[in-house]
C-alpha positions as CSV (number, residue, x, y, z in Angstrom):
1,X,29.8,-0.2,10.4
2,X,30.0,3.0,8.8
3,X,27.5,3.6,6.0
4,X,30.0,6.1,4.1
5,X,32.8,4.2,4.1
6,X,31.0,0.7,2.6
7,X,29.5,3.2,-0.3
8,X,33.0,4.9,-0.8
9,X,34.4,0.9,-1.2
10,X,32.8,0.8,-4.8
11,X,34.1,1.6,-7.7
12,X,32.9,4.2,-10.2
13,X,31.3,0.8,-12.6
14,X,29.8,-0.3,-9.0
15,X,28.5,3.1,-7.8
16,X,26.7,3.6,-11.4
17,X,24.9,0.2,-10.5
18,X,23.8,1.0,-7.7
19,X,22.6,4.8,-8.6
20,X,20.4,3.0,-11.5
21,X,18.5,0.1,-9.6
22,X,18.4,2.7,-6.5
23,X,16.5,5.0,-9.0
24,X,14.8,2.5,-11.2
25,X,13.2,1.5,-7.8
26,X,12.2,5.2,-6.3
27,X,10.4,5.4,-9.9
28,X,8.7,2.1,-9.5
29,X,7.7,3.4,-5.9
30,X,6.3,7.1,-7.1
31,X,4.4,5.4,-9.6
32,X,2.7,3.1,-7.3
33,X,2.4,5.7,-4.5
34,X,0.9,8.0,-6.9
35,X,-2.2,6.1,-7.2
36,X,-2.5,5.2,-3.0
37,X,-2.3,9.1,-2.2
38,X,-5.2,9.9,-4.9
39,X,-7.3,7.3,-3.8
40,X,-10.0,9.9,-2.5
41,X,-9.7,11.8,-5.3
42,X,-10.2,9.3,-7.8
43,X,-12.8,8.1,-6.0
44,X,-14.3,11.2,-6.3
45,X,-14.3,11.5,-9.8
46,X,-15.6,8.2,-10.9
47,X,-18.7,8.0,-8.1
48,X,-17.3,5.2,-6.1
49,X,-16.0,4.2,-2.5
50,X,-12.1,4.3,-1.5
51,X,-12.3,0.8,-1.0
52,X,-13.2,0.1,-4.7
53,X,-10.0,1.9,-6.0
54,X,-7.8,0.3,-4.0
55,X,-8.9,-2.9,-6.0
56,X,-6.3,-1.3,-8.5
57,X,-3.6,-2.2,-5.4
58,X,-4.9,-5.6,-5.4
59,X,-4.9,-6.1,-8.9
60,X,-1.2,-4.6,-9.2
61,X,-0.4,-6.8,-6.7
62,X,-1.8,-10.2,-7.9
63,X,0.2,-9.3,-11.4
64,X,3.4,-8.6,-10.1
65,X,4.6,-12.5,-9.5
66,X,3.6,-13.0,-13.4
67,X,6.1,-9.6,-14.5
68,X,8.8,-11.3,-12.0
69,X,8.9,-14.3,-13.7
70,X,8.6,-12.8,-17.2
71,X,11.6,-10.4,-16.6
72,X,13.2,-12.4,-14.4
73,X,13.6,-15.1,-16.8
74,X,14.8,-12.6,-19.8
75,X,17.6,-11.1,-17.5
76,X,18.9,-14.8,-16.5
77,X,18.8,-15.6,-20.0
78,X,19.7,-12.1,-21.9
79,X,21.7,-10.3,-19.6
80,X,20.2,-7.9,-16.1
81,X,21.0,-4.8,-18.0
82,X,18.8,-4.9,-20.9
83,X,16.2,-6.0,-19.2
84,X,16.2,-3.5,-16.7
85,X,16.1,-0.7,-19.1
86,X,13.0,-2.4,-21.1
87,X,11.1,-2.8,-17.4
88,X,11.7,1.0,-16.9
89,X,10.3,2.1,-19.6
90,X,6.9,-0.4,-19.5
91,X,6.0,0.9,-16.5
92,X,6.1,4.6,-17.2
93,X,4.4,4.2,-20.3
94,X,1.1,2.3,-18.6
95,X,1.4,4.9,-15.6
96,X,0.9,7.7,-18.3
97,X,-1.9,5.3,-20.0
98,X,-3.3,5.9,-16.6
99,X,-3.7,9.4,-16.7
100,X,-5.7,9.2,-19.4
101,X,-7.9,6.1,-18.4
102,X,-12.1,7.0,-19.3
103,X,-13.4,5.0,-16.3
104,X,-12.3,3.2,-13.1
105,X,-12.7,0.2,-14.7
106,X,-9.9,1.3,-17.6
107,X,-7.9,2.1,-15.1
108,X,-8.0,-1.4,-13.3
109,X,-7.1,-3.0,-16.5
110,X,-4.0,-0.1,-16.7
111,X,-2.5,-1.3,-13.2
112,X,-3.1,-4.5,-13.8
113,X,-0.4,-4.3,-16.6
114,X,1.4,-1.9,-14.2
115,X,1.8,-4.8,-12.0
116,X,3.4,-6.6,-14.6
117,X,6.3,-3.9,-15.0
118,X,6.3,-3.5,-11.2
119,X,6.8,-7.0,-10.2
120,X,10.2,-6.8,-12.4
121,X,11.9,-4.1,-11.6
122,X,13.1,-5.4,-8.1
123,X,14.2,-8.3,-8.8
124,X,16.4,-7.3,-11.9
125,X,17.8,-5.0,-10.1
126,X,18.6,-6.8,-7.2
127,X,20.6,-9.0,-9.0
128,X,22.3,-6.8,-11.1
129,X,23.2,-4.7,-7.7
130,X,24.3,-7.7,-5.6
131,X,26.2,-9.3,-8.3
132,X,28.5,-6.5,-9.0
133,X,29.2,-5.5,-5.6
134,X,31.6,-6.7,-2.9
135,X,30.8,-9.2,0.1
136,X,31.6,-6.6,2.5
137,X,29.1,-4.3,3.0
138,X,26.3,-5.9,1.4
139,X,24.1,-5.2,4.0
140,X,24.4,-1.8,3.9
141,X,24.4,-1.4,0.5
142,X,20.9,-3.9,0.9
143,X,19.3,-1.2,3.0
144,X,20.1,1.7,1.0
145,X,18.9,0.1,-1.8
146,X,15.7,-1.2,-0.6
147,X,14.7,2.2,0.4
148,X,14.6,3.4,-3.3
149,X,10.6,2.5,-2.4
150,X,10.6,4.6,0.6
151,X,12.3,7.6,-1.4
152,X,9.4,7.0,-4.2
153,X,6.9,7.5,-1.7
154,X,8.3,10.3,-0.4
155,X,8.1,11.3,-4.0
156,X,4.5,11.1,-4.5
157,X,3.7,12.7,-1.2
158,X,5.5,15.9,-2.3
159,X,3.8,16.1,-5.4
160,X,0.5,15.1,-4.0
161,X,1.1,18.2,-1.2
162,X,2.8,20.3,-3.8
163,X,0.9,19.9,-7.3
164,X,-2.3,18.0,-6.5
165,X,-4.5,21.2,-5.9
166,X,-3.3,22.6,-9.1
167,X,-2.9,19.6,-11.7
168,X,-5.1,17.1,-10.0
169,X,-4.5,13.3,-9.7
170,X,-4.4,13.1,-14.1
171,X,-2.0,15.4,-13.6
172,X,0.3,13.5,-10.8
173,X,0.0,10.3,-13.4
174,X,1.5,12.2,-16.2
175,X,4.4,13.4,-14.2
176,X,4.9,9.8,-13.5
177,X,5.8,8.8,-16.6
178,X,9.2,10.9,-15.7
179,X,11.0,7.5,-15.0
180,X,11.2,6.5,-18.6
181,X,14.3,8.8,-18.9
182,X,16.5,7.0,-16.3
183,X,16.8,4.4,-19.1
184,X,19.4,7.1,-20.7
185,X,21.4,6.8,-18.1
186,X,21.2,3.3,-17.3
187,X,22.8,2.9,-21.3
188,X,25.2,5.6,-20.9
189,X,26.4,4.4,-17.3
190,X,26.0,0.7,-16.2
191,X,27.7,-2.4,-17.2
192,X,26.2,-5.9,-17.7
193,X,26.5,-7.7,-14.3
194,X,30.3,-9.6,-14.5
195,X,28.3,-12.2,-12.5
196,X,26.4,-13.1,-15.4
197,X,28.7,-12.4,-18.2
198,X,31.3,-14.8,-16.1
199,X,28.6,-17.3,-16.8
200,X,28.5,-17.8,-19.9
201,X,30.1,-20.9,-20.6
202,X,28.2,-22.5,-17.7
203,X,24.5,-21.4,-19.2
204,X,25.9,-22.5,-22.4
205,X,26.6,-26.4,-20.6
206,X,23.3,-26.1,-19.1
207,X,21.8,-26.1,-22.5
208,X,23.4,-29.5,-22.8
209,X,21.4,-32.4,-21.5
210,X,24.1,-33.1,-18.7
211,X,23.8,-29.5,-18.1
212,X,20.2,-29.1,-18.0
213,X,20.3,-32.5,-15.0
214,X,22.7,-30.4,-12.8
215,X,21.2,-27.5,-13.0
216,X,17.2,-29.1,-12.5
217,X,19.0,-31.1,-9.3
218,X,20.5,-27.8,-7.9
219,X,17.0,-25.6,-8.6
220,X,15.4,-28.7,-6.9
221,X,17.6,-28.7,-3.7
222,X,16.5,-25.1,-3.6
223,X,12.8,-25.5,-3.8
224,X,12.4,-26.3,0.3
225,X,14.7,-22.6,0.7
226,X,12.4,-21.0,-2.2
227,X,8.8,-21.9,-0.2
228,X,10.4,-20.7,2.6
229,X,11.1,-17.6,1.1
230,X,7.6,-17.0,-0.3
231,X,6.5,-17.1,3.0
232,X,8.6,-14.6,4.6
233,X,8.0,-12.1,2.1
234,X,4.1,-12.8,2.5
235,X,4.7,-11.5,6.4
236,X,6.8,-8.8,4.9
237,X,4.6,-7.8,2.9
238,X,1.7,-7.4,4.9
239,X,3.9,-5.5,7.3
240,X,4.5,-2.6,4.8
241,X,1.2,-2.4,2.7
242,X,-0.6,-3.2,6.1
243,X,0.6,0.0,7.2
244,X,1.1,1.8,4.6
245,X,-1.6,1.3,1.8
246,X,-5.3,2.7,3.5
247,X,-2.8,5.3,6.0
248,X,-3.4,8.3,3.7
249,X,-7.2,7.2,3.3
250,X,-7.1,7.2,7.3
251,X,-5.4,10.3,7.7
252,X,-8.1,12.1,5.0
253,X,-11.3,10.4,5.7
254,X,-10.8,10.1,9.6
255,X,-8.6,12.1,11.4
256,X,-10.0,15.0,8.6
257,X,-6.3,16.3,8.1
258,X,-6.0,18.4,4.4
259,X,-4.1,17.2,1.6
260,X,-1.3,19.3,2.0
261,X,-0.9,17.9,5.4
262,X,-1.3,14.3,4.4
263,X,1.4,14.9,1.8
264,X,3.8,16.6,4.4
265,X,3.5,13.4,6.7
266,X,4.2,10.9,3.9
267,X,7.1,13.2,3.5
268,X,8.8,12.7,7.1
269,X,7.6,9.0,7.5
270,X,9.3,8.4,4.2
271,X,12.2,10.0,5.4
272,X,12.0,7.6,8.8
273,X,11.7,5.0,6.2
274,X,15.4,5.7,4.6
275,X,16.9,6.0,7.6
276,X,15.5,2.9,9.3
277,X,16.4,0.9,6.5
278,X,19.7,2.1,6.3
279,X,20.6,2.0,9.9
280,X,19.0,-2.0,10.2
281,X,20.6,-2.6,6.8
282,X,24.5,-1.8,8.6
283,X,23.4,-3.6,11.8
284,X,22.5,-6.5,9.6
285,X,26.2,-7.1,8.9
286,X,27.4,-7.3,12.8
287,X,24.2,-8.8,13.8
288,X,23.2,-10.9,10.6
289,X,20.1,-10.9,8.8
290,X,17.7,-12.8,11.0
291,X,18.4,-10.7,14.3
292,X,18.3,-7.4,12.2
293,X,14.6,-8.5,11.3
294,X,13.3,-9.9,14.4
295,X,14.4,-6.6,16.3
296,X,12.7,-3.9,13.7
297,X,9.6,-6.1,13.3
298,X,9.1,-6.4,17.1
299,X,9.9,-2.6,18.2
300,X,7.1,-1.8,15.6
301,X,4.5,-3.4,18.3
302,X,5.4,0.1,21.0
303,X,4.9,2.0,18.1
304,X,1.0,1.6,18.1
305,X,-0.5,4.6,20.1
306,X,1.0,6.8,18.8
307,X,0.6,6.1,14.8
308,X,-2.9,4.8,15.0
309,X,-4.6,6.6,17.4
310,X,-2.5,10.0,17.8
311,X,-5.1,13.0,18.2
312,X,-2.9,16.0,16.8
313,X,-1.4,15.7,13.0
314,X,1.7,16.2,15.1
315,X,1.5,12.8,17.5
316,X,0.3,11.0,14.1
317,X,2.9,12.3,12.6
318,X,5.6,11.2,15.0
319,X,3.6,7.8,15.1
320,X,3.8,6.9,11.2
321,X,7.8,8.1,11.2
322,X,8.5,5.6,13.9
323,X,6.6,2.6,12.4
324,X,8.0,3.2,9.2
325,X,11.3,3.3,11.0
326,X,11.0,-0.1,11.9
327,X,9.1,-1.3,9.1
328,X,11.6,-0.8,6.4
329,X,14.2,-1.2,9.2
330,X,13.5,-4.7,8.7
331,X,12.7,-4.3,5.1
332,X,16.2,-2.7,4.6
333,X,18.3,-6.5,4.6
334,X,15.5,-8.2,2.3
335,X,17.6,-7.5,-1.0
336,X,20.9,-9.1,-0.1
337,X,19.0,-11.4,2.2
338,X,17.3,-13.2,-1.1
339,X,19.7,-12.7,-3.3
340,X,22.2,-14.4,-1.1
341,X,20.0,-17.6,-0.5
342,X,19.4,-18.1,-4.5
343,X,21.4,-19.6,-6.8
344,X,22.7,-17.8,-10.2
345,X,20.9,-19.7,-12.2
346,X,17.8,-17.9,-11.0
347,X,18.9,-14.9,-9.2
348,X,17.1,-12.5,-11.3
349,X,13.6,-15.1,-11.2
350,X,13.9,-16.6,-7.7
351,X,14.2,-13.3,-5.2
352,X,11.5,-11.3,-7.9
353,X,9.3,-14.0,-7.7
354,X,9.4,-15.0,-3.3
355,X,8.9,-11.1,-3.3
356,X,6.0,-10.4,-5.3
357,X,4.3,-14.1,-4.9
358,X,4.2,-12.5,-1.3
359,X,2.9,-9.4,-2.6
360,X,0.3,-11.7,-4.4
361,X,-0.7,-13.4,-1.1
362,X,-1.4,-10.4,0.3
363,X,-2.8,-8.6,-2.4
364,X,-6.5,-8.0,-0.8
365,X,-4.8,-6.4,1.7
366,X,-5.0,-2.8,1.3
367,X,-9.0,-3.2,0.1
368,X,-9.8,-5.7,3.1
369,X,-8.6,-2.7,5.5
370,X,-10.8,-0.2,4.0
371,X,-13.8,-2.4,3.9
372,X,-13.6,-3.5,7.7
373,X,-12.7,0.2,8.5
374,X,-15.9,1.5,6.4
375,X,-18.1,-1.3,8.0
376,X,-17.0,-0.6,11.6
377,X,-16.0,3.3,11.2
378,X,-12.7,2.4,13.2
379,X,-9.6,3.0,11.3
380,X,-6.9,2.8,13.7
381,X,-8.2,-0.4,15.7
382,X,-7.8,-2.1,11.6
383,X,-4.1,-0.8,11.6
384,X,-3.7,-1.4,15.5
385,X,-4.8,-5.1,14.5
386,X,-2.7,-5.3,11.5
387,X,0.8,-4.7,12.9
388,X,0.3,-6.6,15.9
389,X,-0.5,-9.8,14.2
390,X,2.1,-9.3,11.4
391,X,5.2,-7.9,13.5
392,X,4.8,-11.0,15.4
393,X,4.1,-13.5,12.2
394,X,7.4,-11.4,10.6
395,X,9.4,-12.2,13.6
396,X,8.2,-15.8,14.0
397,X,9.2,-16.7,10.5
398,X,12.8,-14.9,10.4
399,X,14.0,-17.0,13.6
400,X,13.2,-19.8,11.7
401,X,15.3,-19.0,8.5
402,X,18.8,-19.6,7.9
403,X,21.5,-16.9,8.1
404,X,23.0,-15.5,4.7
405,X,25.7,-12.6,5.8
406,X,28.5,-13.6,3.9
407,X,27.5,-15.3,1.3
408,X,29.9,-15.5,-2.0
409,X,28.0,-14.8,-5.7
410,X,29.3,-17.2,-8.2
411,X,28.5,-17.7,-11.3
412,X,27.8,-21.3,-10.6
């Protein structure tokens, strides 16, 4: 089960994959980050409460599904690696847009169309990753992957600790356009997925009407799989955003810790993040994927007192690296976990859209927190609240899924 070893098994072709959608989803991440640690400040500059930025969240959110089916549907059909690099470079563009956005409402508009690059990326990538790689190992390679987001988010809290004071949140959203370069080296270094290029011949029969009857029959006999899906990742999602979107707005507004502070504990709760994906990603393959799950989501639960209602910047501290631990923990098997239960017809539409349909679901998440927590005054009993009921919902639904570990990619 050693983590080394299943990243040494690729090949130089495979390692290149897995570098570019590893880094194509940190970038995603930063950029999305960005925005959640300058709530305050943005809030600040356009006259408004906290919890009428973090609409932006919710309208990012509810536009993701739409940019997982656009892009998901021009990989299947045009290949995973020019898509990819056309999905990078939309959303770096609109997060430099946003830099430069008038008024809140502009910049609503801006992450609504952010939303739309965003709700590609993963799923693209996913399937490039998972169809170049080997069976064994997958798991691993699942929750390294997966915690590209965690590394993004460790991202923006060291710019936001290290550059905010000087070049202010405009500032933070112009260096966020950086990503756009990445698409260099995804041209220079990654191949087409041989997945997809093996299938060819098969998409080319589908366009026949014999073709197109199979195909409908087999995407039909996954639709039962597919709801199924959209409702796990609704449970993950809540799970992550419901403890991670309104935590720096806590940490500022409530416990009255500095900016520089704020950054430095998204910093080591990002770095938990890695690590508990990457460790629950390995266990994943002895365990499988539904025990890996069910075991991070319910250790969360213990986690509580500490990350909610710590009362140093040190026991908060602690707190938030353990439940992002076990948050992305179980986070950490969700790419190979989709991508194994879809079929290739679909592989770069079907995991995209369950995850950012789930996203969508939960979409009023992040704002909902901040208006019960500016109603009552009482952020940690909101967060306290949050990952109770969702750990549990999380758990629930992943002991009711089938297992995946295993699974052979075909091109069929």
């Amino acid at each position: 089960m050693s983590v080394l070893s299943d990243f040494k098994r690729l090949d130089r072709s495979q390692r290149n994959t897995f570098i570019a959608a590893f880094l194509g989803w940190t970038m995603d991440s930063l950029d999305f980050f960005l925005l959640i640690f300058c709530v305050k400040a943005i809030a600040q500059d356009f006259h408004t409460k906290p919890s009428e930025v973090l609409g932006a969240v919710f309208l990012t959110q509810a536009f993701r599904p739409v940019g997982a089916i656009l892009f998901g549907m021009l990989a299947d059909r045009y290949g995973r690696r020019p898509v990819l690099m056309f999905n990078i470079l939309s959303f770096s563009v609109i997060e430099l847009a946003c830099a430069f956005a008038p008024s809140l409402t502009v910049l609503l508009i801006l992450r609504a169309l952010f939303g739309l690059a965003m709700g590609g990326e993963w799923g693209v990538g996913s399937a490039l990753t998972f169809e170049s790689l080997p069976t064994e190992g997958r798991g691993t390679i699942s929750g390294m992957l997966q915690e590209g987001y965690a590394m993004g988010s460790i991202l923006a809290s060291a710019a936001f600790a290290l550059l905010f004071h000087y070049i202010g949140w405009r500032g933070l959203f112009i260096l966020g356009a950086a990503p756009s370069l990445l698409v260099i080296y995804v041209r220079a270094k990654v191949d087409e997925s041989p997945v997809w290029l093996a299938g060819a011949a098969s998409r080319a029969a589908h366009r026949a009407g014999e073709g197109r009857a199979m195909a409908a029959a087999k995407l039909l006999a996954f639709l039962p799989t597919f709801l199924f899906l959209i409702l796990l990742m609704t449970a993950f999602m809540s799970f992550s955003h419901g403890t991670q979107d309104v935590y720096p707005t806590f940490l500022g507004t409530q416990a009255h810790l500095t900016p520089e502070t704020v950054g430095l504990i998204g910093v080591l709760y990002g770095i938990g993040s890695i690590a508990g994906g990457i460790v629950f990603g390995a266990f994943s393959e002895k365990w499988g994927r539904r025990r890996a799950i069910v075991t991070a989501a319910l250790l969360a639960i213990p986690v509580i007192p500490l990350y909610a209602y710590g009362h140093s910047a040190i026991t908060l501290g602690v707190g938030a690296v353990l439940m992002q631990f076990m948050v992305q923990g179980a986070w950490g098997v969700v790419p190979a976990y989709l991508t194994e239960l879809s079929p290739a017809p679909v592989r770069a539409t079907a995991p995209g859209l369950a995850y950012q349909l789930g996203g969508l679901v939960t979409s009023w998440n992040g704002k909902a927190q901040a208006l019960a927590a500016e109603r009552y005054g009482n952020y940690p009993a909101v967060l306290a609240i949050t990952v109770i009921v969702v750990a549990l919902a999380l758990a629930g639904l992943a002991m009711l899924g089938r297992e995946s570990k295993g699974s052979e990619m075909s091109a069929t």
